[in-house]
C-alpha positions in Angstrom: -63.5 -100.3 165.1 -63.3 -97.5 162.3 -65.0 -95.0 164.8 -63.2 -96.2 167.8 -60.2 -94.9 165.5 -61.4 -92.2 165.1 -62.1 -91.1 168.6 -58.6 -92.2 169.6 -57.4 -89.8 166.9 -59.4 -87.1 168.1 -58.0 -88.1 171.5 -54.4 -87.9 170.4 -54.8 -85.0 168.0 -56.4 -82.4 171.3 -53.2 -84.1 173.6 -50.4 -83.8 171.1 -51.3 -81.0 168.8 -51.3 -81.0 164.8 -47.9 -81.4 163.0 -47.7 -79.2 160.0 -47.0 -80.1 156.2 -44.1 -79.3 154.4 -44.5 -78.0 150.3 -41.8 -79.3 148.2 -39.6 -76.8 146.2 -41.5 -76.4 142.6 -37.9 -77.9 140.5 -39.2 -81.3 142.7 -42.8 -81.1 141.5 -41.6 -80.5 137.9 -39.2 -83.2 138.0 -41.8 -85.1 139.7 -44.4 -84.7 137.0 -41.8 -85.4 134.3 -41.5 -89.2 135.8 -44.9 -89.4 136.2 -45.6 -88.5 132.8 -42.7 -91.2 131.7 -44.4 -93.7 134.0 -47.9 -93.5 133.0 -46.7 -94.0 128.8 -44.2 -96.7 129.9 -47.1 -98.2 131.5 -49.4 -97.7 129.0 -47.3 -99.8 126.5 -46.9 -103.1 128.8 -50.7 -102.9 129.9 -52.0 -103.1 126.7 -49.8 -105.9 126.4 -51.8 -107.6 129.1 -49.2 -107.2 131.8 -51.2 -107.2 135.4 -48.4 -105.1 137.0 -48.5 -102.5 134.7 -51.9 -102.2 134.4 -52.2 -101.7 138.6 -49.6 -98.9 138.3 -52.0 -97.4 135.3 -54.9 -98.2 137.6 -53.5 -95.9 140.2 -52.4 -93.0 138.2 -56.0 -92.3 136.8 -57.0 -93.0 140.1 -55.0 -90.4 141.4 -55.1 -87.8 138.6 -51.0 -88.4 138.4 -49.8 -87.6 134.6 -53.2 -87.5 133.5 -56.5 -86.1 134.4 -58.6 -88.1 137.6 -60.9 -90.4 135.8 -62.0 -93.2 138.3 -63.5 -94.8 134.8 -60.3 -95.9 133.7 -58.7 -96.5 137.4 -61.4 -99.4 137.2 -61.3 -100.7 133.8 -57.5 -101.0 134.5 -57.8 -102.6 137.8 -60.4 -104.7 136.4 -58.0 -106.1 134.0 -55.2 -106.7 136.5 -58.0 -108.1 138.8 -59.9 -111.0 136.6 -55.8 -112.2 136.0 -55.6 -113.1 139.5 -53.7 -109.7 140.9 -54.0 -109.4 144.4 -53.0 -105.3 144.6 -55.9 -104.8 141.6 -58.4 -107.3 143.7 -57.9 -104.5 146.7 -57.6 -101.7 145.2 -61.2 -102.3 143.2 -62.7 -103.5 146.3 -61.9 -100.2 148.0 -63.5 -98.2 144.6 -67.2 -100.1 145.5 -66.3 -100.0 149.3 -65.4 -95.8 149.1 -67.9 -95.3 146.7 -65.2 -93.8 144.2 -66.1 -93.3 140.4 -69.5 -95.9 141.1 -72.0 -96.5 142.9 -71.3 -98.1 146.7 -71.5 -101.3 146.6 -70.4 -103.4 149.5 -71.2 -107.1 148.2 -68.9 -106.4 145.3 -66.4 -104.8 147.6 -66.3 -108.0 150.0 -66.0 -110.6 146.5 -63.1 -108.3 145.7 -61.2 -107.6 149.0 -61.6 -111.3 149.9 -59.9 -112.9 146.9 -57.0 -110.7 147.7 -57.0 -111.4 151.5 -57.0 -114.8 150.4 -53.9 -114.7 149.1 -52.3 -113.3 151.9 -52.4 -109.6 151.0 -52.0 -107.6 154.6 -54.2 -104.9 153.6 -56.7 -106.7 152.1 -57.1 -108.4 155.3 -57.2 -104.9 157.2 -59.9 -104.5 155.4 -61.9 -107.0 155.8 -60.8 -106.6 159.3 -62.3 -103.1 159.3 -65.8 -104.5 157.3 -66.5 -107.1 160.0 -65.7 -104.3 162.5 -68.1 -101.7 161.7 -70.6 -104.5 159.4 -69.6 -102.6 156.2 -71.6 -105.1 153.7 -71.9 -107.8 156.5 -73.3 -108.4 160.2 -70.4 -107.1 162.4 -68.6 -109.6 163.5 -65.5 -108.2 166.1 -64.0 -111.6 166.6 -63.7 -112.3 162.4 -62.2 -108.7 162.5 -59.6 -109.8 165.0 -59.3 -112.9 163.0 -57.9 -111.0 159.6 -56.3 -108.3 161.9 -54.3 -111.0 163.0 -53.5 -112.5 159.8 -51.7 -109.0 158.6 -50.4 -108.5 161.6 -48.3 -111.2 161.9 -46.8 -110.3 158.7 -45.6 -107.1 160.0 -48.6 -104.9 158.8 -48.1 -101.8 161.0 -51.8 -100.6 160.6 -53.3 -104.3 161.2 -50.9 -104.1 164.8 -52.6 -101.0 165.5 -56.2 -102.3 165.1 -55.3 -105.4 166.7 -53.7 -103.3 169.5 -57.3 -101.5 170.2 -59.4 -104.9 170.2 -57.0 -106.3 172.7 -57.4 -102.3 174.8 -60.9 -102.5 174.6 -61.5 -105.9 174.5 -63.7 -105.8 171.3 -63.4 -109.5 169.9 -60.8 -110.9 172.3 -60.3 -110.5 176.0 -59.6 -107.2 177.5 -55.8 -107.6 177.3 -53.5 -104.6 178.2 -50.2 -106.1 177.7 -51.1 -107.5 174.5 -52.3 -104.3 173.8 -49.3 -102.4 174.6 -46.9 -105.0 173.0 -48.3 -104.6 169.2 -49.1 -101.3 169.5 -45.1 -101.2 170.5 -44.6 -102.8 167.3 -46.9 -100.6 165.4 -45.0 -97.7 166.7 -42.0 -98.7 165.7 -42.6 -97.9 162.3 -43.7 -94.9 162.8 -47.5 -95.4 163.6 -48.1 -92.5 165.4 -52.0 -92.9 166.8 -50.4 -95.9 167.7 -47.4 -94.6 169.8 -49.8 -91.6 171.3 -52.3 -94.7 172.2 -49.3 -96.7 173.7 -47.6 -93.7 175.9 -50.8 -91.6 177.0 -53.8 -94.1 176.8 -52.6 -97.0 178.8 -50.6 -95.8 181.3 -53.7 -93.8 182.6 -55.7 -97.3 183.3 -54.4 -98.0 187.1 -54.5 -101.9 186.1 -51.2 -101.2 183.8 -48.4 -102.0 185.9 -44.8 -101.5 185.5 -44.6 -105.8 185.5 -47.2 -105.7 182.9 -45.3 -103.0 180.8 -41.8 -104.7 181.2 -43.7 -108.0 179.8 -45.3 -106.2 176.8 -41.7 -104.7 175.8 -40.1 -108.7 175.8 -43.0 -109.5 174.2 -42.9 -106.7 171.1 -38.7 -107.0 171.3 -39.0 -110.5 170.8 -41.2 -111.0 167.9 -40.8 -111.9 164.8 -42.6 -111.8 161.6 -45.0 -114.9 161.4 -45.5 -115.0 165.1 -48.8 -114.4 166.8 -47.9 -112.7 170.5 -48.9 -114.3 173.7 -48.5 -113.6 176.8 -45.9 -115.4 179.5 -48.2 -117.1 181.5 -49.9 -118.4 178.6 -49.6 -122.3 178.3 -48.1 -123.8 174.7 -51.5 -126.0 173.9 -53.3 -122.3 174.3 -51.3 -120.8 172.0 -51.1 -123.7 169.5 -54.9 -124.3 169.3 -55.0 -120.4 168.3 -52.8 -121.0 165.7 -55.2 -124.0 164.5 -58.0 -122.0 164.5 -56.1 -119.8 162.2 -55.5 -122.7 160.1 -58.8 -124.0 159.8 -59.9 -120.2 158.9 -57.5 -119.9 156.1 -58.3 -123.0 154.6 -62.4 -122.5 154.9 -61.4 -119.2 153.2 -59.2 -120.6 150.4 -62.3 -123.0 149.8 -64.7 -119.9 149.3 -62.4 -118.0 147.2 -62.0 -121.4 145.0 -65.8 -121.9 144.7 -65.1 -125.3 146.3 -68.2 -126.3 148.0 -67.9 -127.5 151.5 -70.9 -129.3 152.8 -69.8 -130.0 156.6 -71.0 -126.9 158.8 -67.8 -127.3 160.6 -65.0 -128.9 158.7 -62.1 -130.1 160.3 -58.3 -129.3 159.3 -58.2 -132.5 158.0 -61.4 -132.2 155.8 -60.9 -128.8 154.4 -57.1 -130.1 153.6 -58.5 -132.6 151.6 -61.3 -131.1 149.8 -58.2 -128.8 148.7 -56.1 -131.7 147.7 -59.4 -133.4 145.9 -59.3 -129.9 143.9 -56.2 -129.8 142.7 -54.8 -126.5 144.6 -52.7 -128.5 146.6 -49.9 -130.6 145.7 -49.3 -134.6 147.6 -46.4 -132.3 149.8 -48.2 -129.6 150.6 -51.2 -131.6 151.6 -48.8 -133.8 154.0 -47.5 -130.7 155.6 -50.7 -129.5 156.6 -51.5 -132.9 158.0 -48.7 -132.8 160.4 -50.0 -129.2 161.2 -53.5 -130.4 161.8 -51.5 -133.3 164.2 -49.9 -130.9 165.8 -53.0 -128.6 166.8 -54.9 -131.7 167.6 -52.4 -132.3 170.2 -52.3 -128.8 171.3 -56.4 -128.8 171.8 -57.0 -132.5 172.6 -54.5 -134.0 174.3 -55.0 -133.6 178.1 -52.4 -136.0 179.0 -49.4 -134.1 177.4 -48.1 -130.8 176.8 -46.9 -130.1 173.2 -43.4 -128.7 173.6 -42.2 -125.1 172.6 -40.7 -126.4 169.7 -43.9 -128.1 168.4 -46.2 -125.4 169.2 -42.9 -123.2 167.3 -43.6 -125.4 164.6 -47.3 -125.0 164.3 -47.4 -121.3 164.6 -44.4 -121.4 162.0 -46.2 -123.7 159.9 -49.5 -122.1 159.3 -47.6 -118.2 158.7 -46.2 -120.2 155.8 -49.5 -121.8 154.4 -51.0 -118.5 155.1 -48.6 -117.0 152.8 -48.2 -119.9 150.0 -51.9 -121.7 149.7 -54.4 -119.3 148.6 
């Protein structure tokens, strides 16, 4: 997916032409280094007081050579710090040191323990990134439907670069279905906030396949105008159980995920809602509530994937899909 990126840049960039940069007037890049300076001792004092936040923002000004000189060294002993307390921006951001090769040695296996722990916790781009490393098998055996999987996951929490990704697998059909409305209605939504690969992919790309009609593009704009955050797209002639026992698999992904990060050993190739949910509870990360809720979630996609004899209504499947954005977001 990274190359196929690429090429759609290249793509845009030889149809649309380069945009220029602007240089900001030298009293802003004085001023500027003033705060930066002010930042980096401010943040100096609370890191050393163990405060994970601080030592992130300290993390990323060595990183970036930003009030003091570039020294990836310190960038990772600071993230490392920030990282070990459970900090889901330092998990990332060291991941992407071992993953970009920056101030040591490349090392993928420590970039996928990293960027993992983060993604489980629901950080969007910790999940585009493990999107991106199933994609292209950065560190593991490519794997386009686990990419679509954690594109999915940021996505739906209104990651504009995950929409774009997720955008191109459903274009090209690389890990779902060749899809051009759902194509066209997250790349919409990537777009709107101001994704421009994705707005050159929407407006020149697809209207030159001759499948794309106008029906199909009127369809993608209700779908992207309708969404909201939490909500995995689908199309109109979709049936409810299909889109329900999506958002179980979802589920059951999360929660084999969560399990991993924990070091909760789950012997059952493959577990059931229900079995992960209680493995979970067994191990103290969930509380008697939580665990019930997730039950009735597990109910609910049951009936959505089992049940031949009824259709779950819109507002069950609602509450599925609604239901798992929240454990996504809360259980990790």
């Amino acid at each position: 997916m990274h190359y196929v990126k690429l090429i759609f840049t290249l793509m845009l960039a030889v149809l649309v032409g380069a945009c220029g940069e602007s240089t900001a007037p030298s009293s802003s890049k004085n001023e500027a280094a003033s705060t930066t300076e002010q930042s980096f001792v401010e943040s100096k004092k609370r890191a050393d007081f163990g405060d994970a936040d601080a030592q992130v923002n300290l993390g990323l000004l060595y990183a970036k050579g930003e009030g003091v000189p570039q020294d990836f060294a310190q960038a990772r002993q600071w993230y490392e710090k920030a990282a070990t307390q459970g900090n889901a921006q330092a998990q990332v951001n060291l991941g992407e040191m071992y993953a970009r090769s920056e101030g040591v040695p490349q090392d993928y296996d420590k970039a996928m323990e990293w960027i993992q722990k983060a993604a489980a916790q629901g950080h969007a781009r910790a999940q585009v990134d493990l999107g991106e490393m199933y994609a292209d098998g950065w560190g593991v055996p490519k794997d386009a439907a686990k990419a679509v999987e954690w594109y999915q996951k940021a996505a739906v929490q209104g990651d504009e670069a995950a929409q774009f990704s997720l955008g191109l697998s459903y274009l090209i059909g690389d890990g779902v279905p060749e899809d051009s409305v759902l194509a066209y209605a997250w790349l919409n939504l990537s777009a709107a906030q101001g994704n421009e690969n994705a707005k050159g992919v929407r407006d020149i790309v697809i209207p030159k396949r001759s499948q794309f009609s106008s029906a199909q593009r009127a369809e993608a704009e209700r779908l992207s105008s309708n969404w909201k955050p939490g909500q995995v797209l689908r199309r109109e002639s979709e049936s409810a159980s299909a889109a329900g026992t999506l958002a179980g698999v979802v589920l059951e992904k999360h929660l084999a995920a969560v399990c991993e990060g924990r070091s909760i050993e789950v012997r059952k190739k493959n577990p059931t809602i229900s079995e992960l949910n209680d493995l979970l509870k067994d191990n103290r990360v969930l509380d008697v509530p939580t665990w019930r809720f997730i039950q009735r979630l597990g109910d609910l996609r049951n009936l959505c994937a089992h049940n031949r004899d009824k259709e779950p209504t819109e507002a069950e499947v609602t509450e599925l899909i609604e239901g798992v954005a929240k454990i996504s977001k809360t259980v990790y």
